[in-house]
KOLKEMAR-212004 format. One line per 4 residues: number of its first residue (from 0); their letters; for each residue x, y, z of C-alpha. Coordinates in pm, whole numbers, plus 50000, padded with zeros to 5 digits. Layout:
BEGIN
NUM> A> X/Y/Z | ...
This chain:
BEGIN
0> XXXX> 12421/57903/34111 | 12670/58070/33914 | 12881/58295/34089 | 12873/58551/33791
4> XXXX> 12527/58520/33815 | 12481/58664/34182 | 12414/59000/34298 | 12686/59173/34471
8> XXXX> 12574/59462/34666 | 12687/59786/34530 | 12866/59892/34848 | 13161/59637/34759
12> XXXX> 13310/59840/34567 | 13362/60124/34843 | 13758/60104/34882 | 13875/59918/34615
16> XXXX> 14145/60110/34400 | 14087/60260/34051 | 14342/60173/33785 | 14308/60277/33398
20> XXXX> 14287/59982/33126 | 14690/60086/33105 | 14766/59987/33435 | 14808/60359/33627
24> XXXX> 14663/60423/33953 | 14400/60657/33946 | 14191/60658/34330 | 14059/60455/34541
28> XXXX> 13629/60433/34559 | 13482/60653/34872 | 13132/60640/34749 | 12885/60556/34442
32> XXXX> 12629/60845/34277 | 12324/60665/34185 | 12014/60703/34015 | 11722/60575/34210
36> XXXX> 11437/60621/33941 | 11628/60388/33742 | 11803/60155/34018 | 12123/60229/33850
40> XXXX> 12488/60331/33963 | 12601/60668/33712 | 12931/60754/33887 | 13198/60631/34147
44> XXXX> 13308/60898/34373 | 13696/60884/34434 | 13990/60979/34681 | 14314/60925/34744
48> XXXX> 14391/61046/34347 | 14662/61016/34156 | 14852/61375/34184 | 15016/61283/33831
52> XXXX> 14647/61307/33695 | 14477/61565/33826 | 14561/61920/33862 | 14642/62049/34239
56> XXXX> 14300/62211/34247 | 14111/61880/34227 | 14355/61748/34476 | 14261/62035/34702
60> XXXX> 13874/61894/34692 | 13723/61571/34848 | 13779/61416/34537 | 13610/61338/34148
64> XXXX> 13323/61182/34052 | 13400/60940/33736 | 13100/60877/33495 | 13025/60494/33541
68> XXXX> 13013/60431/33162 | 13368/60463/33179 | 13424/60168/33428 | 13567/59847/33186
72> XXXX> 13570/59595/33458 | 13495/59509/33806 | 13678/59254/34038 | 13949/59264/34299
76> XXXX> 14007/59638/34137 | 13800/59884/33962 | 13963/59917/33572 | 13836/60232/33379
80> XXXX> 13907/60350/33023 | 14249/60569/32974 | 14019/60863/32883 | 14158/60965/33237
84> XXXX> 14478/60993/33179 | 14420/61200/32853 | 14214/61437/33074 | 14520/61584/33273
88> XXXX> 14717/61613/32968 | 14752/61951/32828 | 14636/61952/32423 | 14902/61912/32148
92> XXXX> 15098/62176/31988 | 14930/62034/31641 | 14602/62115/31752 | 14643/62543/31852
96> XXXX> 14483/62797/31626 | 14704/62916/31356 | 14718/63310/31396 | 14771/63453/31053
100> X> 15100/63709/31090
């Protein structure tokens, strides 16, 4: 049988890192979030984050949950879209409200 074609069991991914599609180091897996009714996994549950990405108050908690539509690949590491990068970045000087003088 294929080995593409087998079922892993979800709880391989528990400790394998988190990098975006760009290469940076986001976490490391600590747990899944899934959705029973429909047998499905809708989040990864990380630690160990990247203090470049999030802000010291999510470093203060256990960790974030990532949405699982946002996971690209799976293998020896976990890749996930850049969207997670863009969320610690603070928003563009182009895009504040003009406040007429």
């Amino acid at each position: 049988m294929d080995k593409e074609r087998v079922p892993q069991e979800i709880t391989t991914l528990v400790g394998r890192e988190v990098y975006s599609n760009n290469g940076v180091f986001v976490g490391e897996v600590e747990d899944l979030r899934l959705n029973l009714d429909r047998e499905s996994v809708t989040g990864l549950a990380l630690h160990q984050l990247n203090n470049e990405l999030f802000s010291a108050e999510t470093r203060s908690s256990r960790g974030v949950i990532l949405p699982y539509r946002w996971v690209q690949a799976v293998g020896d590491v976990v890749i996930v879209n850049d969207i997670v990068e863009r969320l610690g970045q603070p928003e563009s000087d182009d895009d504040e409200e003009e406040v007429p003088a």
